[in-house]
C-alpha positions, 0 to 999 in steps of 0.5 A: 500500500502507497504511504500517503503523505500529510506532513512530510513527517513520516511518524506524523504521517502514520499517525494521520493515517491511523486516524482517518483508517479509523474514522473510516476515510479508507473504507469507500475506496475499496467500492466498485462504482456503478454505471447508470443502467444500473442504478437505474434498474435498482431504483426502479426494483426498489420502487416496485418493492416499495409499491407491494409493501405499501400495498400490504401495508394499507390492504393488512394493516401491517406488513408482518405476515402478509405472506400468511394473510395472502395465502388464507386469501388465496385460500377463501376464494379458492 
């Protein structure tokens, strides 16, 4: 790994390294970035998943046990 430097001193420098690893500078740096049809597709996922939780929400009153509550429906009138 490239020593980076801050000062020009090297313990100082180390130090300064340390910190900002510990803060958490480094850890973004790792991430591959993505391209914009990506992004797109996901949010457009994510939307939909919104949409049918929203829907659970507002047919069941809660989203716990919509797959249940769904199957039982299914189930009536069958």
């Amino acid at each position: 790994m490239k020593q980076s430097v801050f000062t020009g001193v090297e313990c100082d420098d180390r130090r300064i390294a340390s910190e900002l690893q510990a803060m958490g500078y480094y850890d973004e740096l790792g991430v591959e970035n993505k391209s914009s049809l990506s992004k797109v597709i996901e949010a457009v996922g994510n939307f939909i998943t919104w949409m049918r939780w929203k829907g659970e929400v507002g047919v069941y009153g809660c989203r716990v046990g919509a797959d249940y509550a769904r199957y039982m429906e299914a189930k009536v009138s069958a």
